[in-house]
C-alpha positions as CSV (number, residue, x, y, z in Angstrom):
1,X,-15.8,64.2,-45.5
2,X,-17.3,62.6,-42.7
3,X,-15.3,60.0,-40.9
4,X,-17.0,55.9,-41.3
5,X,-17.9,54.4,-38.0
6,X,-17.4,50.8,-37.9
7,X,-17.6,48.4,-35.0
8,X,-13.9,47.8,-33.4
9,X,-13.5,45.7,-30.5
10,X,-16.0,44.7,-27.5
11,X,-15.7,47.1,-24.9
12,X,-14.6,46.6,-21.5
13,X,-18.1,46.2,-20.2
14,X,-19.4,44.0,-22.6
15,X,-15.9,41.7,-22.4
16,X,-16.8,41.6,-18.6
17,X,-20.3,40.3,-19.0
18,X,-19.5,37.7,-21.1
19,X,-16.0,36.9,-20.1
20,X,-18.0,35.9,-16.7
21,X,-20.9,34.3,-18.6
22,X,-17.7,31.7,-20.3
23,X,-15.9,31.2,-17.1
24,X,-19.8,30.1,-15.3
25,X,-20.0,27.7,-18.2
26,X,-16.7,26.3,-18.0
27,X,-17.5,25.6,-14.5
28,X,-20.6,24.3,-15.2
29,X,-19.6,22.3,-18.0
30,X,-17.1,20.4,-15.6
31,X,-18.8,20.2,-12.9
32,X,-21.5,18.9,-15.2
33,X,-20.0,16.9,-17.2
34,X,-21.1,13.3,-16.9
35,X,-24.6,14.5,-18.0
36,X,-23.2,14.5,-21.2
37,X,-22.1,11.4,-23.3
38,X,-18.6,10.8,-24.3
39,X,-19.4,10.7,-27.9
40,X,-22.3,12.6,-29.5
41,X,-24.6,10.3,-31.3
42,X,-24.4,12.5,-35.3
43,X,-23.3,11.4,-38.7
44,X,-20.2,13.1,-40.4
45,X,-21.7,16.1,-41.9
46,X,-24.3,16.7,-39.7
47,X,-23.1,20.1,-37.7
48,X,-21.8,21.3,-41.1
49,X,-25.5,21.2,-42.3
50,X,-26.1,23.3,-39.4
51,X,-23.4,26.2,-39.9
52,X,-23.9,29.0,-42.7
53,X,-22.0,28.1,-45.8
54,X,-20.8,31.7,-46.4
55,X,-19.5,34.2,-43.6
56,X,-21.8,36.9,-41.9
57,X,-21.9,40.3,-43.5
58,X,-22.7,42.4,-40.5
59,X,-22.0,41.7,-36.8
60,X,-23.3,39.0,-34.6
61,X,-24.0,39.3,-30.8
62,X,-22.7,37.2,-27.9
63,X,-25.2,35.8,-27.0
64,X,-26.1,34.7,-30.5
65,X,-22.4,33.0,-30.8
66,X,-23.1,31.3,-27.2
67,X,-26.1,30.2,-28.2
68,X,-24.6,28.4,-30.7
69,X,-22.4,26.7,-29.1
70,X,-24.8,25.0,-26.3
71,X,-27.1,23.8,-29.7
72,X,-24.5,23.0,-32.3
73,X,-20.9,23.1,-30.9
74,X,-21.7,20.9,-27.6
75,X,-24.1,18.4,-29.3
76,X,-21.3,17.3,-31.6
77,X,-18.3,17.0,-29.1
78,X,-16.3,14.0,-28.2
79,X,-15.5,15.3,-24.7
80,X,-12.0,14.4,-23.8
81,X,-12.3,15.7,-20.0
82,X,-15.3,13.1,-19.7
83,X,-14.3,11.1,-16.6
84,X,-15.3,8.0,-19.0
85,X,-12.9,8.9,-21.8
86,X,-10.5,6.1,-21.6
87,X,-9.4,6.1,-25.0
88,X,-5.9,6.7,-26.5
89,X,-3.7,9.0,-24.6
90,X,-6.4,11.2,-23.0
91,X,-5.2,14.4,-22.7
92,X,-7.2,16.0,-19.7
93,X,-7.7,19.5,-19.3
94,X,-7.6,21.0,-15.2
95,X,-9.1,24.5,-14.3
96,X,-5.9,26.1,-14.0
97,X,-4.4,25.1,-17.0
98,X,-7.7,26.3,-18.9
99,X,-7.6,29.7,-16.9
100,X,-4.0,30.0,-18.3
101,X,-4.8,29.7,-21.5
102,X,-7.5,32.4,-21.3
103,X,-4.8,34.8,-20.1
104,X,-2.2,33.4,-22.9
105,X,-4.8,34.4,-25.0
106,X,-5.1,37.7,-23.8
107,X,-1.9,38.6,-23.9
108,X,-1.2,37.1,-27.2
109,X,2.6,36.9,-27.2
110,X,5.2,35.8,-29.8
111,X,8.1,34.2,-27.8
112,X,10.0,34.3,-30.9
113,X,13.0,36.8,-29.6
114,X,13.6,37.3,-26.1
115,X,12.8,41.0,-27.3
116,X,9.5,39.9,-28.4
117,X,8.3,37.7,-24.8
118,X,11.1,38.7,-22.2
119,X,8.7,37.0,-19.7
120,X,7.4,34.0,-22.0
121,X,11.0,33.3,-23.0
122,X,12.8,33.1,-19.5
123,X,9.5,31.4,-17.9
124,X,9.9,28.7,-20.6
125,X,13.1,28.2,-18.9
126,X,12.3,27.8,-15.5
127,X,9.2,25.3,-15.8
128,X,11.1,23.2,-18.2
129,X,13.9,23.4,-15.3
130,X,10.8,22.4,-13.1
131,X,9.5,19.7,-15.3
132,X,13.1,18.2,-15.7
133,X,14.0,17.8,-12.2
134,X,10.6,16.1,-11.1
135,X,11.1,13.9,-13.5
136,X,14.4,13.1,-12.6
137,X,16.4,14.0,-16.2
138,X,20.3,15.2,-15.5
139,X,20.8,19.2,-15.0
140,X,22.5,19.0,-18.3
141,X,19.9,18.6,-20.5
142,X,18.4,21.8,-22.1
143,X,14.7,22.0,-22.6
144,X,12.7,23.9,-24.8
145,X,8.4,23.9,-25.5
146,X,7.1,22.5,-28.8
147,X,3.5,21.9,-29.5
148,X,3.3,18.1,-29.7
149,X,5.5,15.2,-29.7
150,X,4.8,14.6,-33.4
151,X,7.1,17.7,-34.0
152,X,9.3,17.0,-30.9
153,X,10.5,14.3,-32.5
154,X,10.8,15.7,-36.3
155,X,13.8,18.3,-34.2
156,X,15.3,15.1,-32.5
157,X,15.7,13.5,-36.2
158,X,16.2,16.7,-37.8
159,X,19.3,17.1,-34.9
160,X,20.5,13.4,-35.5
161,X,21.0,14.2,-39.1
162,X,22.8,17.2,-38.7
163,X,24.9,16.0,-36.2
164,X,26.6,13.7,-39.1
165,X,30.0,15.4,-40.3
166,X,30.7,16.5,-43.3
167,X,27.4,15.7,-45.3
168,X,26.5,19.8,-45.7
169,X,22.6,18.9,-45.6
170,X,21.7,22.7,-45.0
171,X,23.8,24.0,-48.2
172,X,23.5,20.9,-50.5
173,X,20.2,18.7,-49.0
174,X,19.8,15.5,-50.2
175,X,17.7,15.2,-53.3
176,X,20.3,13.7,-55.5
177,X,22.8,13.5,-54.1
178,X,25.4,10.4,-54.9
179,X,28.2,11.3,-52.4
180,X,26.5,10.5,-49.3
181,X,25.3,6.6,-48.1
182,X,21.6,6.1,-47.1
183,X,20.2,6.8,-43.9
184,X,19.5,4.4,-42.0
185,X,16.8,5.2,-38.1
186,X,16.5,2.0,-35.6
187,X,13.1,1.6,-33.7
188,X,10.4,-1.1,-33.6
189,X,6.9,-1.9,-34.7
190,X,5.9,0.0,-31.4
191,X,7.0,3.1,-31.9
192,X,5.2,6.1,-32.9
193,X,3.6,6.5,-36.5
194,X,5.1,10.2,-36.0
195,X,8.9,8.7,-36.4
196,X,7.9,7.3,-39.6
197,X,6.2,10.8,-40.9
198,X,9.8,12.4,-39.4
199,X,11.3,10.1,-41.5
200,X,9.6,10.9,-44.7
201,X,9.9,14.6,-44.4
202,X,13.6,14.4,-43.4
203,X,14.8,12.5,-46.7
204,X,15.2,9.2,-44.5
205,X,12.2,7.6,-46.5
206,X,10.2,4.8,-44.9
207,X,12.9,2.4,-46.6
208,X,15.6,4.3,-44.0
209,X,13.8,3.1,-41.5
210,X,14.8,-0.3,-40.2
211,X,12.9,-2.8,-37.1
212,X,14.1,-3.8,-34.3
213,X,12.5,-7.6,-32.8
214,X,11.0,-6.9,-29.9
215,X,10.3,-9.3,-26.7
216,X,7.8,-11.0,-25.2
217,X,6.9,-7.7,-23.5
218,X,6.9,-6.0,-26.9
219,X,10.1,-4.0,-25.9
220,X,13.5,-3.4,-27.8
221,X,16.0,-6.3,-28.1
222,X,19.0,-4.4,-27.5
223,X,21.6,-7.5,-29.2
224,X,19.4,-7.4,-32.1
225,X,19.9,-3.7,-32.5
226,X,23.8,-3.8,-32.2
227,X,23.1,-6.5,-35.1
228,X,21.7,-4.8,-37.3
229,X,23.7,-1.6,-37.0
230,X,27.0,-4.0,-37.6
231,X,24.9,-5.6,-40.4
232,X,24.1,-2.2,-41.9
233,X,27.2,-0.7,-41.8
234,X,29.3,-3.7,-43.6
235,X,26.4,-3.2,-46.3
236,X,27.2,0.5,-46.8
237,X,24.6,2.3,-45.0
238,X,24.7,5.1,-42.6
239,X,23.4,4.6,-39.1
240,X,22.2,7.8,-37.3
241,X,19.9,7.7,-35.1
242,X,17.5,5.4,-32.5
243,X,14.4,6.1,-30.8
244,X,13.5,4.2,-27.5
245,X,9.8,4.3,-26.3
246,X,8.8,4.9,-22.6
247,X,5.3,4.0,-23.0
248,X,4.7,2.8,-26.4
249,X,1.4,3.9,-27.8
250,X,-0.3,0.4,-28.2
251,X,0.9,-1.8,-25.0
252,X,2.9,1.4,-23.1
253,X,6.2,-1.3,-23.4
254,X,9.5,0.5,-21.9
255,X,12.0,-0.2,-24.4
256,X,15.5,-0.8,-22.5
257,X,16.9,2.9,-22.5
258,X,20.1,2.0,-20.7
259,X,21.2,-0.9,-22.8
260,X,20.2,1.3,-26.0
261,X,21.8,4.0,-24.8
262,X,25.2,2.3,-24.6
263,X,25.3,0.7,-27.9
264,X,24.1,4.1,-29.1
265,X,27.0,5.7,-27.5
266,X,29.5,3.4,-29.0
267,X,28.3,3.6,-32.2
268,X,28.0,7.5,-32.2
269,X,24.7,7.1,-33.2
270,X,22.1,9.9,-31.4
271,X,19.3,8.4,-29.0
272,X,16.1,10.0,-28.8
273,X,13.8,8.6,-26.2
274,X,10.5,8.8,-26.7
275,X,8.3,9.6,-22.8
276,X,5.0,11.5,-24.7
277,X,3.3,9.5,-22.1
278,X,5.0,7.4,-19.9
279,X,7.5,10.1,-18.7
280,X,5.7,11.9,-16.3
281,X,5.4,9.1,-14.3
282,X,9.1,9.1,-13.3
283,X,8.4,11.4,-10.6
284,X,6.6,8.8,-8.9
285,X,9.1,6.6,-6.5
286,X,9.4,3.5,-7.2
287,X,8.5,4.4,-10.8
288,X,12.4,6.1,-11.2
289,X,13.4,2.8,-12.8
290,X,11.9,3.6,-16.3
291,X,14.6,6.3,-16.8
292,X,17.3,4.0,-16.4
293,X,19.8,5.2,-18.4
294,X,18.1,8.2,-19.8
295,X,21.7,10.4,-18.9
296,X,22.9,8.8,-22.3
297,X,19.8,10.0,-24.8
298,X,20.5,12.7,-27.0
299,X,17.1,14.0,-26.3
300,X,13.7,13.4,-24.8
301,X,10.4,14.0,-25.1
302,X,7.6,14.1,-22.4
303,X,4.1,15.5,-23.1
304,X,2.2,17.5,-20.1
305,X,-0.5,17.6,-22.6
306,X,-1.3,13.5,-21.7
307,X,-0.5,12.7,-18.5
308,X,-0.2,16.0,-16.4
309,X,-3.5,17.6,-17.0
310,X,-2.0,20.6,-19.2
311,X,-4.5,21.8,-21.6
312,X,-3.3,20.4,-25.4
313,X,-0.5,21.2,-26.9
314,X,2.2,21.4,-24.6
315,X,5.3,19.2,-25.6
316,X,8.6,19.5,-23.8
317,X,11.8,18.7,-25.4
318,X,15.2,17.7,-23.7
319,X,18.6,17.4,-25.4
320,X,22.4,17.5,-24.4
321,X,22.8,19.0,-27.0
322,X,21.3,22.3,-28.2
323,X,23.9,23.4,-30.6
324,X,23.5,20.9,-32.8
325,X,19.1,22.0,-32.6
326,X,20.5,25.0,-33.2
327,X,22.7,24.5,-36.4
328,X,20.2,22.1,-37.5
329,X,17.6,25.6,-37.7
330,X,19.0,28.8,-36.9
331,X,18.2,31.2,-40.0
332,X,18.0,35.0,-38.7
333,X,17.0,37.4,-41.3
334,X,18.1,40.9,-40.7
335,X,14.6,42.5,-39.5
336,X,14.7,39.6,-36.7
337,X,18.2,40.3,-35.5
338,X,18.2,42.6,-31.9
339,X,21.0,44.0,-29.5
340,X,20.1,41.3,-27.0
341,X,21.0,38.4,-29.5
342,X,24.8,37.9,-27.9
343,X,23.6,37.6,-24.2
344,X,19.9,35.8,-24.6
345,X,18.6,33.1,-26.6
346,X,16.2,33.5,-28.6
347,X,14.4,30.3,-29.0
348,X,13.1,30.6,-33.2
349,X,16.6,29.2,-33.7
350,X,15.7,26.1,-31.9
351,X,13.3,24.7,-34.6
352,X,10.6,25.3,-37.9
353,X,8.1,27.3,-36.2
354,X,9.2,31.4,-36.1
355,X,5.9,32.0,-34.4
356,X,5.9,30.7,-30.5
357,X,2.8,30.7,-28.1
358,X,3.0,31.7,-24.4
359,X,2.6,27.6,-24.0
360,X,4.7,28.0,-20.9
361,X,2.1,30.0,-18.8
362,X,-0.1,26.7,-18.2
363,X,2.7,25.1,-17.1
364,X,3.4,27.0,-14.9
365,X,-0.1,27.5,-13.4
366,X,-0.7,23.3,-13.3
367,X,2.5,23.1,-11.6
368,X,2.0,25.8,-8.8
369,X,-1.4,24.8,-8.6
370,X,-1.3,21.1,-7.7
371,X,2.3,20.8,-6.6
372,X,4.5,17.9,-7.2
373,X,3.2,16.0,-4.2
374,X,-0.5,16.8,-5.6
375,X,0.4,15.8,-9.1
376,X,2.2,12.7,-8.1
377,X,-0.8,11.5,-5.7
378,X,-3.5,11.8,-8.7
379,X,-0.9,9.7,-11.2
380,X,-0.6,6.9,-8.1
381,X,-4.4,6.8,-8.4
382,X,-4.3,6.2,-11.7
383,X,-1.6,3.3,-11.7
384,X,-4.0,1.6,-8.7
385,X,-6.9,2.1,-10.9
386,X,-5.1,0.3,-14.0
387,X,-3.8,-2.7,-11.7
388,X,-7.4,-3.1,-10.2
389,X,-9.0,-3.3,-14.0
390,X,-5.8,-5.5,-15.1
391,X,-7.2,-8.0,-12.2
392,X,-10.7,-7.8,-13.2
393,X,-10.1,-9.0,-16.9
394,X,-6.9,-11.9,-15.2
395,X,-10.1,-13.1,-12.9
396,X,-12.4,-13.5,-16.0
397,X,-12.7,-16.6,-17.9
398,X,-13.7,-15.6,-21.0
399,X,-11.1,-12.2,-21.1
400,X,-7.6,-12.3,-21.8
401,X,-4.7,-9.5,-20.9
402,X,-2.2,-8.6,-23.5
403,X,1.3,-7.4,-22.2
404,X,2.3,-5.8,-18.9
405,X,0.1,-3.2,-16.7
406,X,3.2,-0.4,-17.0
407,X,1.3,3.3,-16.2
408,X,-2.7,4.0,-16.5
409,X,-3.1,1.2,-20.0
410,X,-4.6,-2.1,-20.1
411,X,-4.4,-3.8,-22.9
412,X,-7.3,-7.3,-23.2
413,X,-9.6,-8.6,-25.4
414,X,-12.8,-11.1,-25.3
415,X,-11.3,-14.4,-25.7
416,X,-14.0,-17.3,-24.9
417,X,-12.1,-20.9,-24.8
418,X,-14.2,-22.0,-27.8
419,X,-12.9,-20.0,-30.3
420,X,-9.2,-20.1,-31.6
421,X,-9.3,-18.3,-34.5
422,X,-7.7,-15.4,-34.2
423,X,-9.8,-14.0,-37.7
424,X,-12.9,-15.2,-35.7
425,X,-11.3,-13.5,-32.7
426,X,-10.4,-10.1,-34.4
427,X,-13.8,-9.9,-35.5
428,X,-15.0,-11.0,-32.4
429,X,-13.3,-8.0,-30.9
430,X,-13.7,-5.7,-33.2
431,X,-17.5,-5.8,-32.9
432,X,-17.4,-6.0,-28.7
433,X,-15.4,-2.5,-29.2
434,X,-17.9,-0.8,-31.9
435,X,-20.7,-1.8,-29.9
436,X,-19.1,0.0,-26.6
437,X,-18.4,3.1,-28.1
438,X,-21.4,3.8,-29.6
439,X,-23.3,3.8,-26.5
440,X,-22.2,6.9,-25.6
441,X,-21.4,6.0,-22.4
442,X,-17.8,4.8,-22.9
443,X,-14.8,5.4,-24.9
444,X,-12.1,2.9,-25.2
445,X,-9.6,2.1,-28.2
446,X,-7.5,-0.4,-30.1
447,X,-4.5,-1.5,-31.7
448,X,-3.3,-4.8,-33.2
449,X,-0.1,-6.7,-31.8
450,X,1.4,-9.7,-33.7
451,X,-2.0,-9.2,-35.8
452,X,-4.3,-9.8,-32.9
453,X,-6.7,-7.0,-33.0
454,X,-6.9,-5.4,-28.9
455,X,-9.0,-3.3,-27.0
456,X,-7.3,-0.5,-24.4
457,X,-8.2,1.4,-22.1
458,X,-6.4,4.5,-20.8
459,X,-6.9,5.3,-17.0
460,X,-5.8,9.1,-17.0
461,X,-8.4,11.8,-16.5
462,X,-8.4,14.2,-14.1
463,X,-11.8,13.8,-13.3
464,X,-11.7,9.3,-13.6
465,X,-12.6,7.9,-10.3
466,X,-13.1,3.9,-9.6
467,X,-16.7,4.1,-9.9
468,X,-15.7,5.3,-13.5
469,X,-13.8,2.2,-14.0
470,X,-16.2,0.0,-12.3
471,X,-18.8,1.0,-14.4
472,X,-16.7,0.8,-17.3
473,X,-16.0,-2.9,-16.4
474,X,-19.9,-3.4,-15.8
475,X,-20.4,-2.4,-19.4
476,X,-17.9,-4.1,-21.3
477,X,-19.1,-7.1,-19.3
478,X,-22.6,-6.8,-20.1
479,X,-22.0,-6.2,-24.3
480,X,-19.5,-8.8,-24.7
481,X,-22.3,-11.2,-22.8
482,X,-25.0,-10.0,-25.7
483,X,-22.5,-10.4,-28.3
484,X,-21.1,-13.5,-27.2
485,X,-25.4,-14.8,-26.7
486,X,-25.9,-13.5,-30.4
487,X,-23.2,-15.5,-32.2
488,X,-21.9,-19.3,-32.7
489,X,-19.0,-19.4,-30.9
490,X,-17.3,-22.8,-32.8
């Protein structure tokens, strides 16, 4: 019987071509970049409608899938490495970090033995080493890759909880259960939706979670935490756990790590500090002041992904304390266990995921690449760019600045004397943001703070320069002049 053919995998030649043809449009593409706009201007559905609803039967070509993606793909792109993507966190992809990837890809490790990604495993070891020391965290925390901070902090909670004596979570759980006292997690109104989802998924329940006042800077009021522990524990609950915010999402506060950290201490109760953003700019003297106190967190997260130009996800995890991470999730079944397992680790046992990218590599390559001094110079940039806008919108009658200019986030909104509303003024601001965004030409975001609806803007591409944030100024000038001209302000 005559053997099938079938097609197997490109060949060399053919990978070659078009491996050069992807790299010319990647460098295209970002040297090109602003010729795009930061949003595309489509409905939802629209590229759908423009894909096959079933799979192809037989074999496609290359230049049939490129094609593609100049006349579908692009055309329906929010481009994140757009110099005039100031929105949210924007997590800004560099040339290295992209050429990383590409050879991540190719060599498609899973780091989930040492046996498995000898390289991957101990590399992970020394960038987080890196990482840790330019930002300034003690040699005695141990650091290990997740994918975001979402799941960075699900492990810090998940840790917290185990670290409790006696409650036997891992044999008996908590589903119920009438022998243990409720949960109770300390953070604020500030801090990331992902503790709340941590929460939930953990048992804690959204009722576990209790909130801290915060100042007039919108950070932690440490006597109001000891407060409400003391409070909580004469009432029969458990206290476990606090998260502190460097760089909170909405206003990037800096909750007061050091104070928190103390009453944390004394109450046995396991600090996670929360740097997805804000902590990589501890590297930056003068800026070493925002880890005050971070010696006494349990564990820390800071995401390259945001603020370091790593392509996403890259999450790195600090704690003092990896055995409890590891009795919180160590399972080996017997066709994972290896003679290496008494002198390596083997990083599955550190959390959920048994599968584990090379995420290290890019790391690695953005660090090499642009050096600490490099790294640090374009994050200094960034922090003179945020001042300069913050001094634009204090100079501007009709503007007013919310909360303090901490890293690359400015938080304002369009606040004319004659209106003191603040319905009239949500709506006000609301519109001036919806009309901005879907020019194409700019992206900013919002958030709401003692129900006062906000614009931001996030000053932390790669590519942003101050004519970017001039122009950005320029525009939000010019529509909150129309908008203002096409309304009755009393």
């Amino acid at each position: 019987m005559e053997e099938k053919k079938f097609s197997k995998d490109m060949s060399p030649g053919d990978f070659k071509t078009y491996g050069y043809k992807i790299v010319d449009w990647i460098a295209d593409y970002f040297e090109n970049i602003e010729k795009f706009p930061v949003t595309p201007s489509i409905k939802p559905g629209d590229i759908k409608k423009l894909l096959p609803a079933s799979p192809p039967s037989s074999s496609q070509s290359m230049d049939e899938i490129l094609k593609d993606i100049d006349n579908i793909i692009i055309p329906g792109m929010t481009h994140w490495n757009h110099p005039d993507f100031m929105a949210y966190f924007n997590s800004t992809s560099s040339s290295p970090g992209v050429l990383a990837e590409f050879l991540s890809a190719a060599l498609n490790v899973n780091a989930m033995l040492w046996l498995t990604g000898p390289a991957s495993v101990e590399l992970e070891r020394v960038t987080l080493n890196w990482l840790r020391q330019m930002v300034g965290i003690p040699d005695n925390f141990w650091g290990i890759i997740y994918d975001t901070a979402s799941v960075s902090s699900f492990h810090a909670i998940a840790a917290a909880r185990e670290q409790i004596p006696g409650l036997q979570i891992r044999e008996k759980g908590i589903a119920g259960r009438n022998d243990i006292l409720p949960f109770h997690l300390y953070c604020t109104d500030h801090t990331h939706s992902s503790i709340d989802k941590a929460a939930i998924t953990l048992g804690i329940g959204i009722e576990g979670i209790r909130r801290i006042p915060v100042d007039k800077n919108f950070c932690m009021i440490p006597h109001e935490l000891q407060r409400i522990i003391t409070e909580d524990r004469q009432n029969g609950f458990l206290p476990f756990c606090a998260v502190a915010t460097v760089g909170t999402t909405s206003t990037t506060s800096i909750d007061p790590v050091k104070e928190i950290g103390e009453i944390c201490t004394a109450e046995n109760i396991w600090l996670h500090v929360d740097a997805a953003y804000g902590g990589t700019a501890a590297m930056i003297p003068g800026m070493e002041r925002i880890f005050n106190g971070i010696e006494l967190a349990d564990s820390i997260v800071i995401n390259p992904h945001k603020w370091m130009f790593t392509p996403i996800d890259l999450s790195a995890f600090y704690t003092r304390k990896p055995q409890v991470l590891k009795r919180a999730f160590s399972l080996v079944a017997e066709y994972l266990k290896t003679e290496e397992d008494s002198e390596t680790e083997n990083l599955m046992d550190y959390g959920i995921q048994l599968g584990r990218r090379f995420r290290s590599l890019k790391l690695w390559f953005v660090i090499r690449y642009f050096g600490v001094e490099g790294i640090i110079n374009i994050l200094k940039e960034h922090l003179r760019l945020a001042k300069l806008f913050a001094q634009w919108i204090d100079a501007h009658p009709k503007f007013e600045r919310i909360g303090l200019v901490n890293f690359g986030v400015v938080c304002f909104r369009l606040h004319p004397l004659e209106i003191t509303s603040d319905d009239k003024l949500n709506e006000l601001n609301e519109k001036l943001l919806n009309v901005i965004n879907s020019t194409g030409k700019l992206l900013i975001s919002h958030t709401k703070v003692g129900g006062k609806y906000i614009i931001r803007i996030c000053i932390s591409g790669l590519r942003t320069e101050e004519r970017h944030v001039k122009q950005a100024w320029i525009l939000i000038r010019k529509e909150s002049e129309r908008l203002l001209g096409s309304i009755k302000l009393a």
